[in-house]
PLY file of the C-alpha trace (Angstrom):
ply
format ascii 1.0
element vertex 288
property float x
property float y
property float z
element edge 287
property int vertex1
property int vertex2
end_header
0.88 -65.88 -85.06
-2.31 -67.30 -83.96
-4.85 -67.32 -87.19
-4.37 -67.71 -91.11
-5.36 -63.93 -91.42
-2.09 -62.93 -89.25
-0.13 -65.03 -90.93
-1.49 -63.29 -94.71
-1.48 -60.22 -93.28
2.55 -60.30 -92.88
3.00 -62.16 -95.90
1.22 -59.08 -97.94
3.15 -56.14 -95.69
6.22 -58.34 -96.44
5.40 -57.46 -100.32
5.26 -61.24 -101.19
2.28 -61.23 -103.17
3.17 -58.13 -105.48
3.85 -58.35 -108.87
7.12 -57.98 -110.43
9.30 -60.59 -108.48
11.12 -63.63 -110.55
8.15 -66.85 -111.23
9.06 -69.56 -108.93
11.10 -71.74 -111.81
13.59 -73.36 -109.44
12.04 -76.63 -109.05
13.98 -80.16 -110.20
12.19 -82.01 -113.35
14.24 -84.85 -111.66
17.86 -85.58 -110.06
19.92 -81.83 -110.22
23.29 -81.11 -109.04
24.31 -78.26 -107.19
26.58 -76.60 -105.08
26.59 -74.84 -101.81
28.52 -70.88 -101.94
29.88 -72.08 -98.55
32.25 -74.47 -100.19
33.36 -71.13 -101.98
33.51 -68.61 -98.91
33.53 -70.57 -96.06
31.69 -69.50 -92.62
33.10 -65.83 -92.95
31.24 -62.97 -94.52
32.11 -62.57 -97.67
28.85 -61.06 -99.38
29.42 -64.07 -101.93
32.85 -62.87 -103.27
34.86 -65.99 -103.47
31.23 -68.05 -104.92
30.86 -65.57 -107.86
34.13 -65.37 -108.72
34.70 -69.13 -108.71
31.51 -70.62 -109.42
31.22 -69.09 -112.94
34.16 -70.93 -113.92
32.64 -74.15 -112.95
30.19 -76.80 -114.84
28.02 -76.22 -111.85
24.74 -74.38 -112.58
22.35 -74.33 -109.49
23.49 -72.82 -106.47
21.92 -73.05 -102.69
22.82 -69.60 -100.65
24.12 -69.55 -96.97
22.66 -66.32 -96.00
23.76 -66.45 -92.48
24.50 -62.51 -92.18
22.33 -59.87 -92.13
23.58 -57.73 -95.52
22.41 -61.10 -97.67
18.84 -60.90 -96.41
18.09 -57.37 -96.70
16.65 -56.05 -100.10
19.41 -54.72 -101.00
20.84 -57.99 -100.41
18.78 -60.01 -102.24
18.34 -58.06 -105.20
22.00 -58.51 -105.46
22.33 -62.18 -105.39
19.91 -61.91 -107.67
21.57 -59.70 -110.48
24.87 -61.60 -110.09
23.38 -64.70 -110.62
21.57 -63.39 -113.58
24.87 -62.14 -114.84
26.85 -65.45 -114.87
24.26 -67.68 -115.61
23.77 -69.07 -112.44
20.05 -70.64 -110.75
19.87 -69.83 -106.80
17.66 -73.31 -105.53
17.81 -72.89 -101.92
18.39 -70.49 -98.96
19.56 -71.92 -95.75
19.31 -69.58 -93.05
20.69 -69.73 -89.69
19.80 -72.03 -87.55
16.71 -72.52 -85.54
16.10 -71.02 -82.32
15.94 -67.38 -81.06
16.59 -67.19 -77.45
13.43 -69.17 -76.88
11.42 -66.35 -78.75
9.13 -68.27 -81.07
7.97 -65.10 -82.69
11.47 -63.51 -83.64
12.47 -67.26 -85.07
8.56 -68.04 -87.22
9.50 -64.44 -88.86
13.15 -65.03 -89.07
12.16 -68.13 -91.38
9.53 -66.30 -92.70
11.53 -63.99 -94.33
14.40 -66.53 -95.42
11.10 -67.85 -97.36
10.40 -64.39 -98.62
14.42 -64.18 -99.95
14.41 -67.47 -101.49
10.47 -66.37 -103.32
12.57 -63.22 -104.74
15.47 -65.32 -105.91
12.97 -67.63 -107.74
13.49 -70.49 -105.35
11.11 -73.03 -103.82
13.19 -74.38 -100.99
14.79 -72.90 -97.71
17.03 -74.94 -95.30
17.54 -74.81 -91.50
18.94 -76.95 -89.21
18.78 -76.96 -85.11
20.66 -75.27 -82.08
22.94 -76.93 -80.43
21.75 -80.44 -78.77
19.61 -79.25 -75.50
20.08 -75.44 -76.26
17.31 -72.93 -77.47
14.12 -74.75 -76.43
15.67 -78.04 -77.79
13.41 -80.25 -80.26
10.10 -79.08 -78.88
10.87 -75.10 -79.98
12.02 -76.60 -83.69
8.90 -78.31 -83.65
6.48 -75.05 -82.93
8.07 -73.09 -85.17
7.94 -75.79 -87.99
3.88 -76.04 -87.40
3.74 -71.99 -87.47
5.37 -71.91 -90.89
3.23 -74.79 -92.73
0.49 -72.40 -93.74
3.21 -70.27 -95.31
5.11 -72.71 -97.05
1.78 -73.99 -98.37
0.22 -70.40 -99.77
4.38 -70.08 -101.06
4.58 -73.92 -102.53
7.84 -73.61 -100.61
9.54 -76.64 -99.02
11.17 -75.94 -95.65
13.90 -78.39 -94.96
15.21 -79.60 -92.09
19.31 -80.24 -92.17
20.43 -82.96 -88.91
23.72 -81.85 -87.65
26.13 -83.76 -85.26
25.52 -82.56 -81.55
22.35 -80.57 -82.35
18.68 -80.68 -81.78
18.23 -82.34 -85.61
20.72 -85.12 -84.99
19.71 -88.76 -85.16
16.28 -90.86 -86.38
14.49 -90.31 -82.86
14.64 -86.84 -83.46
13.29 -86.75 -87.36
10.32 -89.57 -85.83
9.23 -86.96 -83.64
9.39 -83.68 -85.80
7.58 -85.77 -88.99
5.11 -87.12 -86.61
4.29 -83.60 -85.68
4.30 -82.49 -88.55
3.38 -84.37 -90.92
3.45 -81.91 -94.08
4.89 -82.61 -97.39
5.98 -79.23 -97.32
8.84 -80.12 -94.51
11.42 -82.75 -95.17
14.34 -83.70 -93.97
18.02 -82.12 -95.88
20.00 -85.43 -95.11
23.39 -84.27 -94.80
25.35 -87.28 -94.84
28.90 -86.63 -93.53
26.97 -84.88 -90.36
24.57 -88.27 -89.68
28.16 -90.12 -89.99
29.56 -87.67 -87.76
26.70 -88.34 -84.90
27.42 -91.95 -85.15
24.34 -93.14 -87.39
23.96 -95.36 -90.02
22.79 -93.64 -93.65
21.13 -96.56 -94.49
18.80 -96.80 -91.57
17.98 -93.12 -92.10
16.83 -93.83 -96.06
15.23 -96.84 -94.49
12.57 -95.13 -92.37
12.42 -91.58 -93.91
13.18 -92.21 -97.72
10.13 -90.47 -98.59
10.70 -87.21 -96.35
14.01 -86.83 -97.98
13.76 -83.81 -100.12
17.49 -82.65 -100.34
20.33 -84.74 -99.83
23.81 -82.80 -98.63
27.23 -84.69 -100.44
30.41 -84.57 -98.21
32.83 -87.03 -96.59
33.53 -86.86 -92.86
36.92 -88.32 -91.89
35.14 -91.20 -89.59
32.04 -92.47 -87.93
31.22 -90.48 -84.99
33.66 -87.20 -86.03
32.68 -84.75 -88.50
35.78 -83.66 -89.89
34.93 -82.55 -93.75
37.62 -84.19 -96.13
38.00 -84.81 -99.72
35.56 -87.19 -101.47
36.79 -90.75 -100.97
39.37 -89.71 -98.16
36.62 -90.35 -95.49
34.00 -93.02 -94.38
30.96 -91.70 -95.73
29.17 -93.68 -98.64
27.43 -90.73 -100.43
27.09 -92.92 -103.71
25.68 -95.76 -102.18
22.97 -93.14 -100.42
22.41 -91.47 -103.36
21.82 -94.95 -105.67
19.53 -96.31 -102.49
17.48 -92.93 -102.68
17.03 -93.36 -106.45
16.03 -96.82 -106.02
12.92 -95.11 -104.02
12.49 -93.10 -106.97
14.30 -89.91 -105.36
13.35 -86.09 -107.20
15.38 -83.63 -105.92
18.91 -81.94 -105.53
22.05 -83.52 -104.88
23.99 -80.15 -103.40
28.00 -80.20 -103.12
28.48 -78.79 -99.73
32.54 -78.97 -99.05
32.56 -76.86 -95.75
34.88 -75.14 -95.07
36.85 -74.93 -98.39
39.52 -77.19 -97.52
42.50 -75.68 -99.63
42.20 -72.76 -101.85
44.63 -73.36 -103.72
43.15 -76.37 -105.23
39.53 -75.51 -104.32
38.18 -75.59 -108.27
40.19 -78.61 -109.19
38.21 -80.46 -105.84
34.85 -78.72 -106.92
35.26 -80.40 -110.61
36.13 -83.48 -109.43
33.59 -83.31 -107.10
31.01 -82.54 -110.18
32.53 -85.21 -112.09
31.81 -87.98 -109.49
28.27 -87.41 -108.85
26.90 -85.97 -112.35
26.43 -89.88 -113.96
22.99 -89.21 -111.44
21.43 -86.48 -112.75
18.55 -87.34 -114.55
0 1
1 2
2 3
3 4
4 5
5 6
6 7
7 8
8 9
9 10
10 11
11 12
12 13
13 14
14 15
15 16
16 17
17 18
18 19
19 20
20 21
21 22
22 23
23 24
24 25
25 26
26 27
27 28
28 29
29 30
30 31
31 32
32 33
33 34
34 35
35 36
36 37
37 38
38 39
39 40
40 41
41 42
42 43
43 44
44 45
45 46
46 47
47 48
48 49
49 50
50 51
51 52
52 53
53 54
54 55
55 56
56 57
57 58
58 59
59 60
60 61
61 62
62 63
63 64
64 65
65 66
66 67
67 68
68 69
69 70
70 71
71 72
72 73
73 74
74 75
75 76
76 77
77 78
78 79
79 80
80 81
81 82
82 83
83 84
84 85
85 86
86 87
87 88
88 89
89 90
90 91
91 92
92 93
93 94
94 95
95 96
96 97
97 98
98 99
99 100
100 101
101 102
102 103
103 104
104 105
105 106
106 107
107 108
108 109
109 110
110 111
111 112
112 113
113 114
114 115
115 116
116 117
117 118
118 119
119 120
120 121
121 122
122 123
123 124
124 125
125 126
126 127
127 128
128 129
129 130
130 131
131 132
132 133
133 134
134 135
135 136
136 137
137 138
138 139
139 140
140 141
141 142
142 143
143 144
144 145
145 146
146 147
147 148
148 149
149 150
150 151
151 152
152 153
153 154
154 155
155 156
156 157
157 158
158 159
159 160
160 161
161 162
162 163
163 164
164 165
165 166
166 167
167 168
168 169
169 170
170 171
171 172
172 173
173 174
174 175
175 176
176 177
177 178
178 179
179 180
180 181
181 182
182 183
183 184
184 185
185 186
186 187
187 188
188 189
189 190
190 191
191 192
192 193
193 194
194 195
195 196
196 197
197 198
198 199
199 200
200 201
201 202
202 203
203 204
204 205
205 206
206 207
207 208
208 209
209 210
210 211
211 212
212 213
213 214
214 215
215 216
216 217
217 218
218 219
219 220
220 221
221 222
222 223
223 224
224 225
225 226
226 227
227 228
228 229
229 230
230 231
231 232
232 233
233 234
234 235
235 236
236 237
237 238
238 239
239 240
240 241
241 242
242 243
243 244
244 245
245 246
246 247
247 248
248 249
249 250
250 251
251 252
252 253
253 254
254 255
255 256
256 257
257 258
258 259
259 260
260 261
261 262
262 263
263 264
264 265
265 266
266 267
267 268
268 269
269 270
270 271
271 272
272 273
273 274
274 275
275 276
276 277
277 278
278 279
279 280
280 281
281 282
282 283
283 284
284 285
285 286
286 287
């Protein structure tokens, strides 16, 4: 895509600027919980089953979407979240897509995220979340990086955020890798999703990362990783990851945004809602 008029003439075929599609009203007034639907289904697809079915029963409200397989994103698919959501009472606030990096094909990945953008626009969202290929793999940093500066324009004429999750062993891993993406590109509309167990699991310190990108934190991921340089998801408080001490530093900075539950995988079905409302119950004292 090599000119603004490319870039509106997709966003127009894609139907984005028609009438009829749900007002962008997922947007914080302040601190939100939520919760991810992978903490419901897992990795597997599942078309959602195990998040509606749960979910409803929860105090939960807003929801972020893992629409890693293809039947979420068509329109089909979408229109369907959609409905269900409207059904139980439930607010989608984020898509997260796959990750970044399409066999080196910068086209395929800009409209890949493109249309994630386009999903989360019909859901009412203002947010969509990637994170990288594995460390070295798919162009490494310097393909995330294009990509990113191809979809500013887009995120701007959307007044979507696109946020960028770090992972252990991946291309958005540690601070050196966040310096060089933000000095790139240096648009409020990207930001980093801090997942915290993952930054544990690489090895890094949280507090260093609030330190020197507190205000390109947009979306902060809560789970516990069994110990510093593992990521092994565990139960809150069975691990080594301070996710109240991040989110009271982040608030400190005066932190707007979404705290998102994101137990992955579900770690025991059988007590999977009595987890979730403890879960609820230890970070709500932050919404405000």
């Amino acid at each position: 895509m090599d000119s603004g008029i490319n870039r509106r003439d997709f966003l127009r075929s894609a139907g984005m600027m028609a009438g009829g599609l749900p007002i962008l009203t997922a947007k914080p007034k302040g601190v939100e919980l939520a919760i991810a639907t992978i903490t419901c289904d897992g990795f597997g697809d599942e078309d959602f089953q195990y998040a509606f079915e749960i979910l409803p029963r929860l105090p939960f409200r807003n929801v972020e979407f893992n629409c890693w397989y293809a039947r979420n994103l068509t329109p089909e698919g979408i229109r369907s979240i959609r409905e269900r959501c409207r059904r139980h009472g439930l607010t989608p606030v984020c898509v997260q897509g796959t990750s970044f990096g399409a066999g080196g094909n910068i086209v395929k990945d800009v409209t890949h995220k493109l249309w994630n953008m386009e999903a989360a626009r019909r859901l009412g969202c203002r947010r969509v979340k990637f994170t990288g290929a594995g460390r070295g793999s798919e162009g490494g940093l310097d393909a995330v990086i294009n990509v990113v500066k191809e979809l500013v324009p887009a995120a701007e004429e959307m007044d979507m955020l696109v946020l960028l999750e770090n992972h252990a062993n991946n291309n958005l891993e540690n601070l050196d890798d966040y310096d060089r993406v933000f000095s790139a590109v240096p648009s409020p509309r990207v930001g980093m999703c801090m997942d915290n167990a993952h930054f544990n699991g690489a090895g890094v310190d949280l507090f260093q990362v609030i330190d020197r990108f507190h205000s390109r934190i947009l979306h902060i991921d809560l789970k516990d990783t069994e110990r510093m340089g593992v990521h092994k998801v565990v139960r809150f408080g069975q691990g080594v990851t301070d996710n109240a001490g991040v989110v009271e530093r982040m608030l400190q900075h005066g932190y707007t945004g979404y705290l998102v539950v994101e137990m992955a995988p579900p770690l025991d079905r059988t007590t999977l809602e009595s987890d979730l409302r403890r879960a609820y119950d230890l970070f709500k004292k932050y919404e405000r």
